[in-house]
FIGUZA-978994 format. One record per residue (C-alpha): z negated, x, y; residue in one letter. Coordinates in nm, 4 decimals, m for minus. Layout:
! residues N
ATOM       c3       c1       c2 dovo
ATOM        Z        X        Y    A
...
END
This chain:
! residues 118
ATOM       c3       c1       c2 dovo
ATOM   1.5118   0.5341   2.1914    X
ATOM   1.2799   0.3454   1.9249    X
ATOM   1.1792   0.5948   1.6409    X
ATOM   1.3348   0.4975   1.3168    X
ATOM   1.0785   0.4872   1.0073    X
ATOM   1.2032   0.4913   0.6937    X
ATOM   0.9143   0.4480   0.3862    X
ATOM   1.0660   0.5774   0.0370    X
ATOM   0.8116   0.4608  m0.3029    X
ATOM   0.8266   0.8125  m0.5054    X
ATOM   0.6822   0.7169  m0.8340    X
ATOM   0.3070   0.6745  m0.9925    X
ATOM   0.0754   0.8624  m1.1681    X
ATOM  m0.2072   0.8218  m1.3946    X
ATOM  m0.5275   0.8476  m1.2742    X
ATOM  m0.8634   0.9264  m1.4265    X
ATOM  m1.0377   0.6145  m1.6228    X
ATOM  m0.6612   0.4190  m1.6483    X
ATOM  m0.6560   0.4311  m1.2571    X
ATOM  m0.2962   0.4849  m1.1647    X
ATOM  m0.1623   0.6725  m0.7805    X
ATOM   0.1200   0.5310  m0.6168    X
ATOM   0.3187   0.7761  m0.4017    X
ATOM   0.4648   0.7227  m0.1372    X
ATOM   0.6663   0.9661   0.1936    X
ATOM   0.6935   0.8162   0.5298    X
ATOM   0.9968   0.9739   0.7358    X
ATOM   1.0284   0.8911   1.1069    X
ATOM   1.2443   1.0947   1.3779    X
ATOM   0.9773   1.2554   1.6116    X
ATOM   0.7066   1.2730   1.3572    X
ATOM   0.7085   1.5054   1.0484    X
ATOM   0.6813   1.3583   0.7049    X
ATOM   0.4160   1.2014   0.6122    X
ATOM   0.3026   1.2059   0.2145    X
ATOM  m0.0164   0.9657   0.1080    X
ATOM  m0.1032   0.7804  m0.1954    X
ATOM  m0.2849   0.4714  m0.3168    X
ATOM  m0.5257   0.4758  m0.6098    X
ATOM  m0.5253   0.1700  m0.7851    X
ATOM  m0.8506   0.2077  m0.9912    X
ATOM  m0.8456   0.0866  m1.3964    X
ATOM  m1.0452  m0.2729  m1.3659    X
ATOM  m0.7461  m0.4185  m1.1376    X
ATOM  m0.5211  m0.3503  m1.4748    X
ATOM  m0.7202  m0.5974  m1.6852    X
ATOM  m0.8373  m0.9511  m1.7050    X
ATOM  m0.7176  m1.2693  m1.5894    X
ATOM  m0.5912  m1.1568  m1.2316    X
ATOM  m0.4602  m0.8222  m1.3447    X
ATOM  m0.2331  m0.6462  m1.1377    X
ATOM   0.1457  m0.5278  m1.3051    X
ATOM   0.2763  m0.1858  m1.2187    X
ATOM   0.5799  m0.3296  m1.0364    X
ATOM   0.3516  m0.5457  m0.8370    X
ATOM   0.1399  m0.2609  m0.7230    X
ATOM   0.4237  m0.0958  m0.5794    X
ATOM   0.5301  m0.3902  m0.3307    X
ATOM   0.1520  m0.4462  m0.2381    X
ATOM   0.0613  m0.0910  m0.1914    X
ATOM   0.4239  m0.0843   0.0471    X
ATOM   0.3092  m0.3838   0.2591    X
ATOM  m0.0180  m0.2463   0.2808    X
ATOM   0.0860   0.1085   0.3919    X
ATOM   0.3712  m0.0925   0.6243    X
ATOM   0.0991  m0.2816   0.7931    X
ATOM  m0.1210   0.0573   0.8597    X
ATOM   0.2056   0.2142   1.0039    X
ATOM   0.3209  m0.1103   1.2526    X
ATOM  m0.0945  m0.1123   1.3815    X
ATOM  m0.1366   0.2281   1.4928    X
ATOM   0.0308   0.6318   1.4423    X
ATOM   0.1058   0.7922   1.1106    X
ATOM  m0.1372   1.0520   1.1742    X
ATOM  m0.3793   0.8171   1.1661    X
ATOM  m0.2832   0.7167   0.7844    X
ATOM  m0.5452   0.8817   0.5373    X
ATOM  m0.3311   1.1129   0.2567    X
ATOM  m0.5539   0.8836  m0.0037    X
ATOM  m0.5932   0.5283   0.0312    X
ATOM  m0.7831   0.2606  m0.2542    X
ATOM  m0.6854  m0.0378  m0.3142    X
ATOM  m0.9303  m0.3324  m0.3649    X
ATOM  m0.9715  m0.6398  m0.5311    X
ATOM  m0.9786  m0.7487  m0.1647    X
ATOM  m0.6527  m0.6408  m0.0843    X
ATOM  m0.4724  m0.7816  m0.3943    X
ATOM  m0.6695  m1.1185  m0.3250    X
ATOM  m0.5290  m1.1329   0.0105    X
ATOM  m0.1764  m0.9919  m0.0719    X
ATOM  m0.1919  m1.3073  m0.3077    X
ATOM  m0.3035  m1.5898  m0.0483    X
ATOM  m0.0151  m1.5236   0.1818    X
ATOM   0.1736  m1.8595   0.1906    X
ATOM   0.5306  m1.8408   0.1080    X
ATOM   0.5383  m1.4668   0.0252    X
ATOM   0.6856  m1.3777  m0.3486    X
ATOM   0.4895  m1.1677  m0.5334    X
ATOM   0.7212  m0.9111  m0.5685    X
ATOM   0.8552  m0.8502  m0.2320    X
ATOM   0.8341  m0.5318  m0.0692    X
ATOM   0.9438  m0.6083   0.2675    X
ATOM   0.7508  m0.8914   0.3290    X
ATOM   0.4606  m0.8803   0.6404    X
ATOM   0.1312  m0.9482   0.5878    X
ATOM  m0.0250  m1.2884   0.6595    X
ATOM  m0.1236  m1.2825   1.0619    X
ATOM  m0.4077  m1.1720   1.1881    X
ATOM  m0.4779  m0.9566   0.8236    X
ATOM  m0.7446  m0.7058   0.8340    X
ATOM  m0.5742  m0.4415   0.5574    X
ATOM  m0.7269  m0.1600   0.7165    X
ATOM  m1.0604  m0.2654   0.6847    X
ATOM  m1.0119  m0.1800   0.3119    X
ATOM  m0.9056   0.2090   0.3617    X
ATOM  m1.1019   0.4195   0.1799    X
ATOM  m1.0513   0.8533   0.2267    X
ATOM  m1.1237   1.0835  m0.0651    X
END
């Protein structure tokens, strides 16, 4: 039997500097629950290509999705950061709206070259 994963968004937080922490638990039937944020630091908030709250949410989900489908939740950090990288490339994916949160990344993406412990 295939474990089922469910990923629930439980809110944000402000950070120091303006950064801001998206929450988020990861539930799955054999595995206990897994808790682990995503620091969004202050200088993605401002300027042309700023990011919105709601969109961090949906690219912090796909991100954290895409960690999850390559290898084990235990091998998610509890603290991840996201980059100007990752919001560049969340961006380039052809035919993907900017607010979906269910959406998979582009093939042959390389999101977890951007994960970052504290």
């Amino acid at each position: 039997m295939k474990d089922k994963r469910n990923i629930r968004y439980l809110g944000f937080r402000s950070g120091a500097d303006g950064a801001r922490f998206f929450d988020f638990s990861v539930s799955e039937t054999e595995s206990p629950n897994l808790l682990t944020s995503f620091e969004i630091p202050a200088h993605l908030f401002s300027g042309d290509g700023r990011i919105r709250l709601q969109e961090g949410v949906g690219i912090c989900y796909a991100k954290l999705k895409h960690l999850l489908e390559c290898g084990p939740s235990a091998d998610v950090p509890s603290t991840l950061c996201l980059t100007a990288s990752d919001l560049a490339q969340y961006r380039e994916v052809p035919g993907r709206p900017v607010k979906s949160r269910n959406a998979a990344p582009a093939p042959g993406s390389q999101w977890d070259e951007h994960r970052h412990e504290h």
